[in-house]
C-alpha positions in Angstrom: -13.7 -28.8 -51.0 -14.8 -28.8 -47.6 -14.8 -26.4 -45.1 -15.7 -28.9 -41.8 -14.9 -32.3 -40.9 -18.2 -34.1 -40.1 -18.4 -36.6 -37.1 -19.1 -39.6 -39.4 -16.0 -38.4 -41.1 -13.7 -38.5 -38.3 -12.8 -42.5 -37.7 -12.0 -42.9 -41.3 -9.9 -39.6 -41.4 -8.1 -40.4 -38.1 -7.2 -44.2 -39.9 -5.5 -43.0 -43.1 -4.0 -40.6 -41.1 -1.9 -42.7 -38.8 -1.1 -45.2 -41.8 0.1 -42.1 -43.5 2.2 -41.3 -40.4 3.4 -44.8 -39.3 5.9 -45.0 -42.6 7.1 -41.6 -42.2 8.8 -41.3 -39.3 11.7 -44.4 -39.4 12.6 -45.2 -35.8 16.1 -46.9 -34.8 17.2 -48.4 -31.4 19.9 -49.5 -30.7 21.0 -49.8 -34.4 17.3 -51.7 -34.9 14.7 -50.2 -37.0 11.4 -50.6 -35.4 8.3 -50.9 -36.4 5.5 -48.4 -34.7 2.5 -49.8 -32.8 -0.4 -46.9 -33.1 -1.3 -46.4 -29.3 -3.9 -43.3 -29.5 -5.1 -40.8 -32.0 -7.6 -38.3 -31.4 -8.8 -35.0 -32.5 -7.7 -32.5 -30.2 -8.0 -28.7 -28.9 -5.9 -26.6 -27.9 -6.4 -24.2 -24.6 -3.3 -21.5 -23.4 -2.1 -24.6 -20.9 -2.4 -27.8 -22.6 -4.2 -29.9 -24.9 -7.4 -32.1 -24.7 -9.3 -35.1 -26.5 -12.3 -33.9 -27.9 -15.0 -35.8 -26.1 -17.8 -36.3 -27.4 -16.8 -35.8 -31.2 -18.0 -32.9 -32.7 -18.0 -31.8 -36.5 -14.5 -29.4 -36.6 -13.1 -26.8 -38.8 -11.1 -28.1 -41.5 -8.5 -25.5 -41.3 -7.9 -25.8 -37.7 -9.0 -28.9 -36.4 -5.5 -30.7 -34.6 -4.9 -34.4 -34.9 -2.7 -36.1 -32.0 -0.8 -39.3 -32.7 1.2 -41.5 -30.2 3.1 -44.2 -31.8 4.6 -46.9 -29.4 8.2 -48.5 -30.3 8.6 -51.9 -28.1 11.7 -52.1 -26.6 13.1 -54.7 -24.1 15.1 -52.6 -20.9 16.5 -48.7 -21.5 17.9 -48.7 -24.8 21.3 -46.4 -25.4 20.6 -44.7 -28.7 17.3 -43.5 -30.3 17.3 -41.4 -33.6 13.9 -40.5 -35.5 14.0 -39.4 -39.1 11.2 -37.1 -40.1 10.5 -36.6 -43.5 7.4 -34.2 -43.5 8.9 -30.7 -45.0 7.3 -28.4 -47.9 7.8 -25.0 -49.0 5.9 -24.1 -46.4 6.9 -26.3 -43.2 10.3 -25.8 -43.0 11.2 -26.1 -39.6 9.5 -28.8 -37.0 10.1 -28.1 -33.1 10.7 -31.5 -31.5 12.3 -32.5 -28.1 13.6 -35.5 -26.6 12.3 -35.9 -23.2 14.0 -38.2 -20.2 14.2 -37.9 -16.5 16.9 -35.2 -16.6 14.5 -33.0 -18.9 13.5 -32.2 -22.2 16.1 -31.5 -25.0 14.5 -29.3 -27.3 15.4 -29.5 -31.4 14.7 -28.0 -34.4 14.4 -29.8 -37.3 14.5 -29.0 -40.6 15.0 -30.9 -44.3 19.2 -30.3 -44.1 19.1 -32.0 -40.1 15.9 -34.2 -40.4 17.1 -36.4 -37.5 16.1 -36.3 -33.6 18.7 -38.2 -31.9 18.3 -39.3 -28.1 20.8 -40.8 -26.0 21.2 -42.1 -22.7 22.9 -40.3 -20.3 21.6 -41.2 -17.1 23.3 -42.4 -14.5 20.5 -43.7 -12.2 17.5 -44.2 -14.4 14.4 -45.2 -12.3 12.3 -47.4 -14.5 8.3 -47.8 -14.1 8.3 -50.9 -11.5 5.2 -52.6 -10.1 4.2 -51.6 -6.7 4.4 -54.4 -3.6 0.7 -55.0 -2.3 -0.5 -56.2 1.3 -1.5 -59.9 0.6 -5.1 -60.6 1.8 -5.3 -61.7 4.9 -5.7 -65.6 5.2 -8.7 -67.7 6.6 -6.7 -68.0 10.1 -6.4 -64.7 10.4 -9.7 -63.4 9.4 -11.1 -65.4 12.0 -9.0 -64.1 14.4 -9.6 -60.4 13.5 -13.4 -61.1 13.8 -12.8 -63.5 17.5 -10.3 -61.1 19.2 -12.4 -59.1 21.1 -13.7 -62.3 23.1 -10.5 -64.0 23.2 -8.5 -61.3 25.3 -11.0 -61.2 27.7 -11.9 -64.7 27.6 -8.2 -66.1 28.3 -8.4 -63.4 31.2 -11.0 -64.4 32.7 -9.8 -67.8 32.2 -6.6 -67.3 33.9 -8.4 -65.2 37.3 -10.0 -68.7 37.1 -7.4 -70.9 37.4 -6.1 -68.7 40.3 -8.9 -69.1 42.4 -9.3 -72.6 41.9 -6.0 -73.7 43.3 -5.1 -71.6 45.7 -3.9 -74.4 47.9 -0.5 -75.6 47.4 2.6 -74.4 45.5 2.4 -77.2 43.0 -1.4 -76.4 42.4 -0.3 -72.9 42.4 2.4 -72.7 40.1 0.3 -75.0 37.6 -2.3 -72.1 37.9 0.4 -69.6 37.5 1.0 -71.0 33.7 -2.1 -72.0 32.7 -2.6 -68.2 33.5 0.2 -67.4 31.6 -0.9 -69.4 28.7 -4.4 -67.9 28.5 -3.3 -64.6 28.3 -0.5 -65.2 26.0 -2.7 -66.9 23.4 -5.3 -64.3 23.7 -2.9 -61.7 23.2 -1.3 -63.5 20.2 -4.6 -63.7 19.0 -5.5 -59.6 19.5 -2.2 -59.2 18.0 -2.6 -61.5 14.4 -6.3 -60.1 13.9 -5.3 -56.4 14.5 -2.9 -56.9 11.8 -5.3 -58.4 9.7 -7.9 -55.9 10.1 -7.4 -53.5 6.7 -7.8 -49.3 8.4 -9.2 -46.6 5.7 -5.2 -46.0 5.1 -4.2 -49.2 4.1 -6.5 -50.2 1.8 -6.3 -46.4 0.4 -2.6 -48.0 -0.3 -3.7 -51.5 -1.7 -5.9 -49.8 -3.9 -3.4 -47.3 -5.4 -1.0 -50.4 -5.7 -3.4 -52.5 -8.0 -4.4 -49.6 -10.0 -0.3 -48.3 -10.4 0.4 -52.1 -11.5 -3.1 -53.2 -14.0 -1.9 -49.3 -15.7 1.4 -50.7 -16.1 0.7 -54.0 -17.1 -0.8 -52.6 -20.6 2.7 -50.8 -21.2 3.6 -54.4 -22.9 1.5 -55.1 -26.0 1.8 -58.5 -26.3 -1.6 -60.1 -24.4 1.0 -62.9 -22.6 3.4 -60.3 -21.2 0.0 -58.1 -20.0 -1.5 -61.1 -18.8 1.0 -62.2 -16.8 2.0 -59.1 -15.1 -1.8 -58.6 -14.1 -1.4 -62.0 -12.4 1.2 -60.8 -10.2 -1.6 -58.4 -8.5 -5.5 -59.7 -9.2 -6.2 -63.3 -10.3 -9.7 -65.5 -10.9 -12.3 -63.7 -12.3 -11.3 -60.2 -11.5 -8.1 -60.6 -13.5 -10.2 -61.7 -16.7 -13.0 -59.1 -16.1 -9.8 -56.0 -16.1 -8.1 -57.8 -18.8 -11.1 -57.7 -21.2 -12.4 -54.2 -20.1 -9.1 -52.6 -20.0 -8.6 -53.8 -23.3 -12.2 -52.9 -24.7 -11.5 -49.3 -23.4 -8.3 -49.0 -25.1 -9.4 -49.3 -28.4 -12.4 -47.4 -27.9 -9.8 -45.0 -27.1 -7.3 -45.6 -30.2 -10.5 -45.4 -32.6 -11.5 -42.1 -31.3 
């Protein structure tokens, strides 16, 4: 046999593998069985803190060389009751670590042929589920006008009102009618300052807007069917943009899931 696993190997491996894997591990919610979606698999090393992808792909020792899988089990809402039955024990493998892992922690368990279950249940009491962020619309056409006239509207409906002042001097009528065209003036050029400061978009927010659309497009793709990712993408980006991260998010993802 071989000692290595050459690169041009590894895609073909890494397929058999997860159809080997998919029908060993049966999966009930809720008193469903469910059928699992392959999300990843890649080869993987090991350091003393955590694990990595192998990138780029590199021929590996047969004896060592580590394979991680993620399976995805679609589920509508937190489910109450989740129990995985693992099959995979020889003379050698007797015992599998495992642990069930939730907001309150992870619940370690040991499995073994005579307790081949992992059982998860939902005792939480106020479960915070992955929710899209709110986003700063853009600003509208109004207002981007204002944001770019402000500067000369302040001071123009200032000057204006000095103006009017001076012109009618004469008179209380004359005066008071200066008096609120004044008023008026500086009003709407201060409404206006106000409405395009607003508008205006500081290092900060869009810092904010930006880590909004990227928390919702990466939660979009937690659905798998195209409609339900589709559709939550809409709710941030649209046009163009929403096609162009659709396709290219998609594109990477299997990129990813082939290795």
């Amino acid at each position: 046999g071989r000692d290595t696993i050459p690169v041009a190997m590894q895609p073909g491996l890494m397929q058999k593998a997860a159809e080997f894997l998919r029908g060993r591990h049966k999966v009930v919610i809720d008193g469903r069985e469910v059928v699992p979606e392959l999300a990843r698999i890649n080869f993987l090393e090991r350091s003393l803190r955590a694990s990595r992808v192998i990138e780029p792909p590199r021929e590996l020792d047969v004896y060592s060389a580590i394979l991680g899988v993620i399976f995805v089990y679609p589920t509508e809402g937190l489910p109450d009751n989740v129990t995985m039955d693992w099959d995979l024990f020889n003379e050698r493998i007797r015992v599998v670590p495992t642990s069930a892992v939730d907001q309150a922690g992870p619940f370690p368990v040991l499995l073994e042929p005579e307790l081949p279950a992992l059982e998860w249940k939902n005792f939480l009491k106020n479960p915070v589920l992955p929710t899209l962020m709110e986003i700063r619309r853009p600003p509208s056409l109004a207002e981007r006008l204002l944001a770019a006239s402000r500067w000369l509207l302040l001071p123009g409906g200032i000057a204006l009102a000095v103006w009017l002042m001076r012109r009618n001097r004469r008179g209380a009528i004359g005066l008071a009618a200066s008096a609120s065209g004044a008023a008026a003036a500086v009003l709407v050029g201060g409404v206006a300052f106000w409405i395009g400061g607003a508008a205006g978009v500081s290092d900060e927010k869009a810092k904010e807007v930006v880590a909004g659309l990227l928390h919702n497009i990466y939660r979009a793709f937690d659905y798998r069917q195209e409609e339900r990712i589709y559709d939550t993408l809409d709710r941030s980006v649209s046009g163009d943009l929403l096609e162009r991260i659709y396709l290219e998010t998609r594109k990477g993802l299997e990129l990813a899931n082939q290795g």
